[in-house]
ROVEXZA-613666 format. One record per residue (C-alpha): x, y, z; residue number from 1; residue in one letter. Coordinates in steps of 0.1 Angstrom, whole numbers. Layout:
<r east="X" north="Y" up="Z" seq="NUM" type="A"/>
...
***
This chain:
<r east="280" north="419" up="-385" seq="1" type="X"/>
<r east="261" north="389" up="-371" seq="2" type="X"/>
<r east="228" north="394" up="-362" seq="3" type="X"/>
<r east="218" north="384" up="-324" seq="4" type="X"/>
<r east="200" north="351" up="-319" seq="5" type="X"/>
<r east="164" north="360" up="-306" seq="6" type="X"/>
<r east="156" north="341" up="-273" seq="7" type="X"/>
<r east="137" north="315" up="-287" seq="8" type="X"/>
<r east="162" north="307" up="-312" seq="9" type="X"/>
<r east="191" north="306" up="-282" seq="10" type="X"/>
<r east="165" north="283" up="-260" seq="11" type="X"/>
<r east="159" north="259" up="-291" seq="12" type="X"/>
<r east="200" north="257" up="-292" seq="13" type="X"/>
<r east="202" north="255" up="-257" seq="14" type="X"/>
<r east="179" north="223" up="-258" seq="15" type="X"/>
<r east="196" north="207" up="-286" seq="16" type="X"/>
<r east="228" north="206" up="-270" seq="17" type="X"/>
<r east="218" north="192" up="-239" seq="18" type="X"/>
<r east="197" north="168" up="-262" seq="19" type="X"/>
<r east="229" north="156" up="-279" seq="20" type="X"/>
<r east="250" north="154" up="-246" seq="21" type="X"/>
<r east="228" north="136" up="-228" seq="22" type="X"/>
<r east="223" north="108" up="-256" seq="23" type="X"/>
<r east="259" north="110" up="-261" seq="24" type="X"/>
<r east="265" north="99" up="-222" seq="25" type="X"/>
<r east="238" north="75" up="-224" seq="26" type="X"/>
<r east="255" north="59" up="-254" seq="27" type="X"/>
<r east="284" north="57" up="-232" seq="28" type="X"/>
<r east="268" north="47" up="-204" seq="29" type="X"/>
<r east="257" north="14" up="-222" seq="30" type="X"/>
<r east="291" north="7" up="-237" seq="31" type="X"/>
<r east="306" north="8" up="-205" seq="32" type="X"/>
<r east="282" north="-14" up="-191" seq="33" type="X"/>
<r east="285" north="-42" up="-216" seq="34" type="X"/>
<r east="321" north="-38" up="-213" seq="35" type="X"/>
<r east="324" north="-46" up="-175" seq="36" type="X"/>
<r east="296" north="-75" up="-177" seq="37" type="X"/>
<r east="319" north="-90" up="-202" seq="38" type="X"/>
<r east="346" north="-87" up="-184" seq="39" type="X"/>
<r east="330" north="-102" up="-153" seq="40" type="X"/>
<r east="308" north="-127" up="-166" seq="41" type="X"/>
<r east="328" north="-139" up="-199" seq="42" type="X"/>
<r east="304" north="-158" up="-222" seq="43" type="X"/>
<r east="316" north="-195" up="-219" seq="44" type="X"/>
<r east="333" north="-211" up="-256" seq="45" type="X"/>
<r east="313" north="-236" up="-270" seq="46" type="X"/>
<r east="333" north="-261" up="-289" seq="47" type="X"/>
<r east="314" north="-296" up="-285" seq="48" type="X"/>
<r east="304" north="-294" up="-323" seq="49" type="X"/>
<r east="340" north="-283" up="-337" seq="50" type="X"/>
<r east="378" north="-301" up="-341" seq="51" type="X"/>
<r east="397" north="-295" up="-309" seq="52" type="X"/>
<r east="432" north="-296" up="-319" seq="53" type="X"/>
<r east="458" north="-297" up="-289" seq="54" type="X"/>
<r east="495" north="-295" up="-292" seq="55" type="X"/>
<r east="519" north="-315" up="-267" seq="56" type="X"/>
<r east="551" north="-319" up="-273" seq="57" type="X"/>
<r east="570" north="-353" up="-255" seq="58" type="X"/>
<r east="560" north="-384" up="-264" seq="59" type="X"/>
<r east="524" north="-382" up="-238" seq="60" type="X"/>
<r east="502" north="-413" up="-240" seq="61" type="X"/>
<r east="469" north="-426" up="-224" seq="62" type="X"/>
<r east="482" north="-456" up="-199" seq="63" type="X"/>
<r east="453" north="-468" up="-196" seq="64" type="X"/>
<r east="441" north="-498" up="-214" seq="65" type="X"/>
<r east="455" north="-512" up="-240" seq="66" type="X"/>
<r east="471" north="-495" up="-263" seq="67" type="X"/>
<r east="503" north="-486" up="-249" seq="68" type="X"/>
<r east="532" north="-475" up="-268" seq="69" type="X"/>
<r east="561" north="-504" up="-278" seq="70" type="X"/>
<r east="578" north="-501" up="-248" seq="71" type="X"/>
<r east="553" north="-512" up="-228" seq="72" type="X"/>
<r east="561" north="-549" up="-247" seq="73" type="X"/>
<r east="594" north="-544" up="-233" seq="74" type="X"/>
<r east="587" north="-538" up="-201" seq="75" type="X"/>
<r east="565" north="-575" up="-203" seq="76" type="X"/>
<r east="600" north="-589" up="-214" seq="77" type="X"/>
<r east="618" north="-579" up="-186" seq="78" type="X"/>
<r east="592" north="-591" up="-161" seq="79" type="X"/>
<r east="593" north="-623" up="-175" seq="80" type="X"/>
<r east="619" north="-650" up="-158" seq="81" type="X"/>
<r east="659" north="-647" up="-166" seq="82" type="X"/>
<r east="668" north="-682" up="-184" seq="83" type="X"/>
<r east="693" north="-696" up="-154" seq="84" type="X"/>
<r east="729" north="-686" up="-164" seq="85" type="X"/>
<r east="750" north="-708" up="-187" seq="86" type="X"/>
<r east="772" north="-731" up="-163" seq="87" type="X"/>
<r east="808" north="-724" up="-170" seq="88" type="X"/>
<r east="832" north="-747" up="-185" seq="89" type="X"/>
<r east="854" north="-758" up="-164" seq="90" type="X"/>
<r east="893" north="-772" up="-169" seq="91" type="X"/>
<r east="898" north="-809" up="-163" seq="92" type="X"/>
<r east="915" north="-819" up="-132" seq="93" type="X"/>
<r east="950" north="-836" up="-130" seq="94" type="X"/>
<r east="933" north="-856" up="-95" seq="95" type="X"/>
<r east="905" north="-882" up="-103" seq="96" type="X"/>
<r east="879" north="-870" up="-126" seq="97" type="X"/>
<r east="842" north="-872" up="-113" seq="98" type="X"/>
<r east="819" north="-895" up="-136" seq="99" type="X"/>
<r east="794" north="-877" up="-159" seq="100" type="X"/>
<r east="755" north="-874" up="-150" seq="101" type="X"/>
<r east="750" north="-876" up="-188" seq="102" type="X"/>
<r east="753" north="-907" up="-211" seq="103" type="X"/>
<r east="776" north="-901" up="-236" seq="104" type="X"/>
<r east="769" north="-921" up="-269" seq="105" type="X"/>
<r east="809" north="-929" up="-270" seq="106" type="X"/>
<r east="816" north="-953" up="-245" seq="107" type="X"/>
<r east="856" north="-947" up="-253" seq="108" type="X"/>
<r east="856" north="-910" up="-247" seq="109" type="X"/>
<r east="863" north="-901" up="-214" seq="110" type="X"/>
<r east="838" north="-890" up="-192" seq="111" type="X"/>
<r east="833" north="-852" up="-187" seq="112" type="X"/>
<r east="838" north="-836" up="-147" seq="113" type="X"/>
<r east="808" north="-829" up="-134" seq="114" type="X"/>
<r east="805" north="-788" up="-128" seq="115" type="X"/>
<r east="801" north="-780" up="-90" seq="116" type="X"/>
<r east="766" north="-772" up="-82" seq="117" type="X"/>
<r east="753" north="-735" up="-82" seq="118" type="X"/>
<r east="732" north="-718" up="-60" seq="119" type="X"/>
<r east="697" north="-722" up="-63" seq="120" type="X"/>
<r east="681" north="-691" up="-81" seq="121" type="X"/>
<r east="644" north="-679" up="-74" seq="122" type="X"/>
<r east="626" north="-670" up="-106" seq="123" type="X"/>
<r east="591" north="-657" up="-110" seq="124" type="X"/>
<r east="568" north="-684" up="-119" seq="125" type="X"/>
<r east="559" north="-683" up="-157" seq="126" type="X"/>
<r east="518" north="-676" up="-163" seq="127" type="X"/>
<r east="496" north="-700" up="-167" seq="128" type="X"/>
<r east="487" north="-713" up="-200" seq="129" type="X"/>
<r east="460" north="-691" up="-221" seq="130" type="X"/>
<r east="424" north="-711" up="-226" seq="131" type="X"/>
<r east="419" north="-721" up="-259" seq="132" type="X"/>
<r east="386" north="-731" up="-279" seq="133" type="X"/>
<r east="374" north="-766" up="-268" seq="134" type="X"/>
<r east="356" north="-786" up="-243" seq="135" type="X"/>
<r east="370" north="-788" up="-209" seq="136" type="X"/>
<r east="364" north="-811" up="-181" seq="137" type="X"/>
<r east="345" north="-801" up="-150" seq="138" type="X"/>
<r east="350" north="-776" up="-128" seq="139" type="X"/>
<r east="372" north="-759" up="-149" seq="140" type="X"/>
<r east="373" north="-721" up="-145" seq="141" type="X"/>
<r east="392" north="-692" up="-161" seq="142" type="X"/>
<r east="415" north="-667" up="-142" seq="143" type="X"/>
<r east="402" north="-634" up="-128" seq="144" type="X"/>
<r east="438" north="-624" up="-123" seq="145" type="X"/>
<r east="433" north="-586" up="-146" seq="146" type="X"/>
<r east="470" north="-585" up="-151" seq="147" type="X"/>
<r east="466" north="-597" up="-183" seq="148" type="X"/>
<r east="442" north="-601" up="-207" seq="149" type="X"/>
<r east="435" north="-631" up="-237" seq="150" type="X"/>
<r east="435" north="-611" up="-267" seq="151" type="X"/>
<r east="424" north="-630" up="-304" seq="152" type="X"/>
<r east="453" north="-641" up="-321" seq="153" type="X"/>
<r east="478" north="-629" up="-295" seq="154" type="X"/>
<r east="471" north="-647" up="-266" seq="155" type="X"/>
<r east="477" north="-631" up="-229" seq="156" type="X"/>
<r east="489" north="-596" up="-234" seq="157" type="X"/>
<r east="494" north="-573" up="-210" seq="158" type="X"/>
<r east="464" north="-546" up="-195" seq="159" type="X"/>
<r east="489" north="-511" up="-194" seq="160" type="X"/>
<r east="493" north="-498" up="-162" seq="161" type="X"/>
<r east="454" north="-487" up="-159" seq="162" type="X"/>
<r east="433" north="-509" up="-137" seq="163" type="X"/>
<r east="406" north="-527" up="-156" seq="164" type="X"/>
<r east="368" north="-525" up="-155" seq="165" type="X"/>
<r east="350" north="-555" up="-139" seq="166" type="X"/>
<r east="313" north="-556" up="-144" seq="167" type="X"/>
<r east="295" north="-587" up="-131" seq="168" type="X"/>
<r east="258" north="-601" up="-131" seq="169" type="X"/>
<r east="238" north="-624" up="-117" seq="170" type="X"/>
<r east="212" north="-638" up="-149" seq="171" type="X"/>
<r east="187" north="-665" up="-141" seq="172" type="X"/>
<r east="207" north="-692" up="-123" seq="173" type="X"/>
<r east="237" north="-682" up="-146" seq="174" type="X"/>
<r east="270" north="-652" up="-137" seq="175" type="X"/>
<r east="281" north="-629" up="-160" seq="176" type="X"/>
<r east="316" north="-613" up="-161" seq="177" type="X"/>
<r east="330" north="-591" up="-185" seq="178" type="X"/>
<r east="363" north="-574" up="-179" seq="179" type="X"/>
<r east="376" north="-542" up="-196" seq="180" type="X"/>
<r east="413" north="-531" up="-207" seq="181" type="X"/>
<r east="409" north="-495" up="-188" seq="182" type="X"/>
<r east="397" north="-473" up="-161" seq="183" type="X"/>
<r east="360" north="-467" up="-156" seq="184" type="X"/>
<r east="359" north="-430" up="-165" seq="185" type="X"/>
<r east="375" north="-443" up="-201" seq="186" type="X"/>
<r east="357" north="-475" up="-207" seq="187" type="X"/>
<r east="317" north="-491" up="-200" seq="188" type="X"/>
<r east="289" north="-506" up="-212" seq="189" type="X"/>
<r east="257" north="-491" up="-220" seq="190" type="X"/>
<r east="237" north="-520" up="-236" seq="191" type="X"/>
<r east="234" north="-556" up="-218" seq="192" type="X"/>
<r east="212" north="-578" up="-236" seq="193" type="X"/>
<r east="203" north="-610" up="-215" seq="194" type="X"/>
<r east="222" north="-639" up="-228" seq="195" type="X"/>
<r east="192" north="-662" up="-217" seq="196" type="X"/>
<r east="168" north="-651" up="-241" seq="197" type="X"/>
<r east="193" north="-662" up="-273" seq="198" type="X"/>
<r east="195" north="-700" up="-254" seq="199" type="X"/>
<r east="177" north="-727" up="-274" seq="200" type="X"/>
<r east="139" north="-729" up="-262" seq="201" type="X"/>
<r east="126" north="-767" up="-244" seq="202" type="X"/>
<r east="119" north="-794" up="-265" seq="203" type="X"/>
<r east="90" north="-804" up="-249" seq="204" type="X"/>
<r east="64" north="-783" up="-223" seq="205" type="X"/>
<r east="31" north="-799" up="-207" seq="206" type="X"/>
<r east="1" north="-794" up="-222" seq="207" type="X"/>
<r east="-13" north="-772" up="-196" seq="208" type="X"/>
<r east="10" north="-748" up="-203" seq="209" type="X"/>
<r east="-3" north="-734" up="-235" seq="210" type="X"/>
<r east="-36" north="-721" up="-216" seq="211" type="X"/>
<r east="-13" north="-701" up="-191" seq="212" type="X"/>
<r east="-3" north="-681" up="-218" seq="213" type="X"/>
<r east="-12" north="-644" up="-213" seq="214" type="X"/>
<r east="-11" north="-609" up="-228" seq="215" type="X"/>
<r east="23" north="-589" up="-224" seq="216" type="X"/>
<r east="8" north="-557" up="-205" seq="217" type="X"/>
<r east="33" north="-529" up="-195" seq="218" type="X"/>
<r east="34" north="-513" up="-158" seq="219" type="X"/>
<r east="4" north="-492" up="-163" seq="220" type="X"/>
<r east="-17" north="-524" up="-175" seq="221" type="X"/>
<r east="-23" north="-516" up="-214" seq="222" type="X"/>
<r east="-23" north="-545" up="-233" seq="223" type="X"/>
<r east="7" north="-546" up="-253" seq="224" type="X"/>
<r east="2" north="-580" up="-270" seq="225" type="X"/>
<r east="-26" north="-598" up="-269" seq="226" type="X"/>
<r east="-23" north="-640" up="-255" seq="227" type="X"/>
<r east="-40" north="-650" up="-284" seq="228" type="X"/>
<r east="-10" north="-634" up="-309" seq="229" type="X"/>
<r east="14" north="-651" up="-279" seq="230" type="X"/>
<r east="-1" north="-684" up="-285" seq="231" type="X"/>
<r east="0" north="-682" up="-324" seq="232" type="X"/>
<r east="42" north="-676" up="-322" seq="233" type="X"/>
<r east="40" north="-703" up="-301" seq="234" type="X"/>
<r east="21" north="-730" up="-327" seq="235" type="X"/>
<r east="44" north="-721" up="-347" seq="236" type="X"/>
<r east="75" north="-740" up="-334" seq="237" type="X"/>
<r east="52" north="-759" up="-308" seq="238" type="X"/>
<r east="32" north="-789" up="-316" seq="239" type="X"/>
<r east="8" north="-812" up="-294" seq="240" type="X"/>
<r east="17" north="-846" up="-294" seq="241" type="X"/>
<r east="-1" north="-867" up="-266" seq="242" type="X"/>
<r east="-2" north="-847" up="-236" seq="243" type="X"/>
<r east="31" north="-828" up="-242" seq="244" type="X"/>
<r east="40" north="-796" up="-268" seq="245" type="X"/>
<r east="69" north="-805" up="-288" seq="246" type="X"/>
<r east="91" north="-785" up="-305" seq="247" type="X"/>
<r east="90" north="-790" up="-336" seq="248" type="X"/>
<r east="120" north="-770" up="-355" seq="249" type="X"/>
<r east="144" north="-753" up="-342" seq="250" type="X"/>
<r east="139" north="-714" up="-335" seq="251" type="X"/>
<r east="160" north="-685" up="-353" seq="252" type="X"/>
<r east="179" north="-667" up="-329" seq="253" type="X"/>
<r east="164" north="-637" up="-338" seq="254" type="X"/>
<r east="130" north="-649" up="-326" seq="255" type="X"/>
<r east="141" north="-666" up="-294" seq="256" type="X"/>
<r east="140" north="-636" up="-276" seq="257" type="X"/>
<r east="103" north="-634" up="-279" seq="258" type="X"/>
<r east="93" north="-668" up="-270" seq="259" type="X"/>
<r east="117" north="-668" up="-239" seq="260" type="X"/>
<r east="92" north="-638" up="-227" seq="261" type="X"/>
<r east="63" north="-660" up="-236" seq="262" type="X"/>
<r east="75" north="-688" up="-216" seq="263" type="X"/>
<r east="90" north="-666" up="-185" seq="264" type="X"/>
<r east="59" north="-650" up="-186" seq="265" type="X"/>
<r east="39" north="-683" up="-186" seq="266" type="X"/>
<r east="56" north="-691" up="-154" seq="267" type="X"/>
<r east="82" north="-714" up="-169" seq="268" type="X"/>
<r east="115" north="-717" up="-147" seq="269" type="X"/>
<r east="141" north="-705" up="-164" seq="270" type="X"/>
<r east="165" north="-711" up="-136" seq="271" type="X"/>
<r east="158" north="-746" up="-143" seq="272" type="X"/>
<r east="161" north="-742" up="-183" seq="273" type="X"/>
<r east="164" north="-779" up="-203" seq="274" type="X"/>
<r east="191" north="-767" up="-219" seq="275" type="X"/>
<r east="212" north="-768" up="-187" seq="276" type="X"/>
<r east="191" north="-795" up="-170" seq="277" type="X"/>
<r east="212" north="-825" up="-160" seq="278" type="X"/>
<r east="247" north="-813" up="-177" seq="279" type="X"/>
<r east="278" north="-798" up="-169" seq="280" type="X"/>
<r east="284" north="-769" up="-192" seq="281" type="X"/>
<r east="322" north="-753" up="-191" seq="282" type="X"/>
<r east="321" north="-711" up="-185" seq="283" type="X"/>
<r east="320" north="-696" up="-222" seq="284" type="X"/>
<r east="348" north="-673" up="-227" seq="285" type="X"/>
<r east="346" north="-646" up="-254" seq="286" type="X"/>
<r east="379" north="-620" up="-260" seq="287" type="X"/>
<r east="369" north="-593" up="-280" seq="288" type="X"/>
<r east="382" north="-554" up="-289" seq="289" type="X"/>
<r east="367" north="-521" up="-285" seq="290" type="X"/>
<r east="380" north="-496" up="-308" seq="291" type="X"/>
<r east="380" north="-459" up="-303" seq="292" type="X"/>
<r east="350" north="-455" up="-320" seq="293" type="X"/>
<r east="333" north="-478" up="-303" seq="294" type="X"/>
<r east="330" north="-505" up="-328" seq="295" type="X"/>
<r east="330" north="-540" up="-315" seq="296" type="X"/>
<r east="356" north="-560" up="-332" seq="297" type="X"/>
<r east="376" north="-592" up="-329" seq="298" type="X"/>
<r east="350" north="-617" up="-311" seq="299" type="X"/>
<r east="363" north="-646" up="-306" seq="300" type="X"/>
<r east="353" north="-679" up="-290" seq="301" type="X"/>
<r east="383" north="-687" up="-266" seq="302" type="X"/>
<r east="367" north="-712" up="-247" seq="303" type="X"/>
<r east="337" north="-735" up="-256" seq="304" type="X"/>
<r east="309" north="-748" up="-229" seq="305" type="X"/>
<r east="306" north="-780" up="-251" seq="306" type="X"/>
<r east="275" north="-775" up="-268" seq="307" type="X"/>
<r east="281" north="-756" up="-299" seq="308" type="X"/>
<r east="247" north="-746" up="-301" seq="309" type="X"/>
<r east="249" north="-732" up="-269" seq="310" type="X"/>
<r east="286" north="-712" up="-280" seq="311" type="X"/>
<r east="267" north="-695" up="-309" seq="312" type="X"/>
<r east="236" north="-687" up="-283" seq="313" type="X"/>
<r east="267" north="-666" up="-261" seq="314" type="X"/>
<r east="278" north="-652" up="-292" seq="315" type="X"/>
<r east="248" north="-637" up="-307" seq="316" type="X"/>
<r east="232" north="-624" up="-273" seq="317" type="X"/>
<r east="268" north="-607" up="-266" seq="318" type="X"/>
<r east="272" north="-592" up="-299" seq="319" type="X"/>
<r east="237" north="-574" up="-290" seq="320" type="X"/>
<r east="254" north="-555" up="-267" seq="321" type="X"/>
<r east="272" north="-522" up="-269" seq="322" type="X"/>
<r east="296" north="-509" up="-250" seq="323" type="X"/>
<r east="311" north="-471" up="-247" seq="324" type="X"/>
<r east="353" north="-461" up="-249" seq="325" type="X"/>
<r east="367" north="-426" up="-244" seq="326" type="X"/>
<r east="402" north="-433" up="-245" seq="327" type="X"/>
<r east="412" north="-428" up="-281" seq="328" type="X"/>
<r east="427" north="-463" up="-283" seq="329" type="X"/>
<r east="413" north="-499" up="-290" seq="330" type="X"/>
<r east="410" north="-517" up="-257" seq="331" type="X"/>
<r east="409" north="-554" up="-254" seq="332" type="X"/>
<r east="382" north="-569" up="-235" seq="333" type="X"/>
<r east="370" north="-608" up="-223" seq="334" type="X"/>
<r east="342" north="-619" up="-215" seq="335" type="X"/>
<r east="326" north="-646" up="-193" seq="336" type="X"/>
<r east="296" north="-664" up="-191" seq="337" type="X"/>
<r east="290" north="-695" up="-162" seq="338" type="X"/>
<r east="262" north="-714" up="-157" seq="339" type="X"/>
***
């Protein structure tokens, strides 16, 4: 027989079981809690750092830019003119036979009857001839028609059925133009670097000019470089002959940069550069590629201004630049600059 629990003993188990229920509900509580906030407020996936592999079945491609699948060189094909239908050969006549348009090498052999003339048939007109490397005489200009762009090695191919990306500048007296194989929210440029400052420097500056040399400061005013270090790049490819500074070699196009900051910032006008002083200078024309990784490939001089030092000056300041493609396909590109 069981002996009865004194009071003390029942109130100490009393407390103890509410003890355990009520941390036993609390427990609950919580878990129910998270529960619903998860299921209200899900925590957003993030996947920017991990492979994002998405399976589509049909043949699905990216239109714009270049890049299209083969059938888009088809569909160039067909948009090109029909040749005009063969004329059909025709039986002679018993009645008199009309004289041929075309000299026959056999006088003796009697002349073929001319075929009744066909209806006149409207054809597209066939694009104009691609630029090509070389001088060109003045006035000469280069298409802005983005239907097609000049791609190294392959001439005018087609853009896809995207629009293309047009950005244009205005550079010291000089345009810019560079045109893109896609839409904007797929293709860009991040990185411009002024084609002026890769030009080839004056050959010859007035001797007061050396004195109006002055340290580079930034906005706030701190003294980033002082004149005198300014004025010691320039004796270096500068030297005083009578009352002019002459260039003496030629500078690296590395360094020109630098001394074009010099001068601009000496007050020189570089609107009114030597190097385009007095001369007609054709529009430099550059095609190039931009793969999907963004690599700048394929540049190519399609069209020269007719100074070759001035082609590899365009050159070097484009290749400084960078650009920026999101459509998973190399897009072809071209590039013009006018002075």
């Amino acid at each position: 027989m069981t002996q009865a629990l004194s009071y003390a003993d029942r109130e100490q188990r009393r407390r103890t079981l509410i003890a355990w229920s009520i941390a036993i509900a609390m427990y609950l509580c919580a878990f129910g809690a998270a529960l619903l906030y998860e299921t209200l407020f899900p925590k957003p996936q993030d996947i920017s750092n991990n492979p994002l592999i998405v399976n589509i079945q049909g043949p699905i491609v990216n239109d714009t830019g270049r890049g299209a699948p083969i059938e888009k060189k088809d569909a160039v094909a067909e948009a090109r003119p029909a040749p005009p239908p063969a004329l059909a050969k025709t039986e002679k006549p018993a009645a008199k036979p009309a004289p041929s348009m075309v000299p026959t090498p056999a006088p003796a052999s009697a002349a073929e009857p001319q075929a009744p003339a066909l209806p006149s048939i409207s054809t597209a007109q066939e694009p104009a001839e691609p630029w090509v490397p070389g001088p060109r005489a003045p006035g000469s200009r280069v298409s802005s028609s983005e239907s097609t762009i000049m791609a190294p090695g392959e001439g005018q191919v087609p853009w896809g059925t995207g629009q293309a990306v047009t950005i244009r500048k205005a550079e010291k007296g000089n345009s810019v133009e560079t045109t893109l194989g896609g839409s904007s929210e797929t293709v860009g440029q991040n990185v411009y670097f002024p084609i002026y400052m890769a030009m080839p420097a004056p050959g010859a500056l007035p001797q007061s000019f050396y004195s109006t040399i002055k340290d580079k400061v930034d906005p706030l005013g701190k003294v980033l470089v002082s004149a005198e270090t300014r004025r010691r790049f320039f004796l270096e490819y500068y030297q005083l002959q009578g009352d002019r500074y002459l260039l003496r070699k030629p500078v690296p196009l590395n360094e020109r940069d630098y001394l074009w900051d010099i001068l601009e910032d000496a007050g020189y006008d570089v609107e009114q550069a030597e190097y385009k002083s007095g001369r007609t200078l054709n529009p430099v024309v550059i095609g190039f590629s931009i793969t999907k990784d963004r690599r700048l490939t394929g540049v190519d001089l399609l069209q020269s201004s007719g100074d070759p030092d001035i082609d590899a000056a365009v050159l070097y300041g484009f290749k400084q630049s960078s650009f920026w493609n999101k459509s998973g396909e190399t897009i072809q590109g071209r590039f013009v600059y006018r002075f």
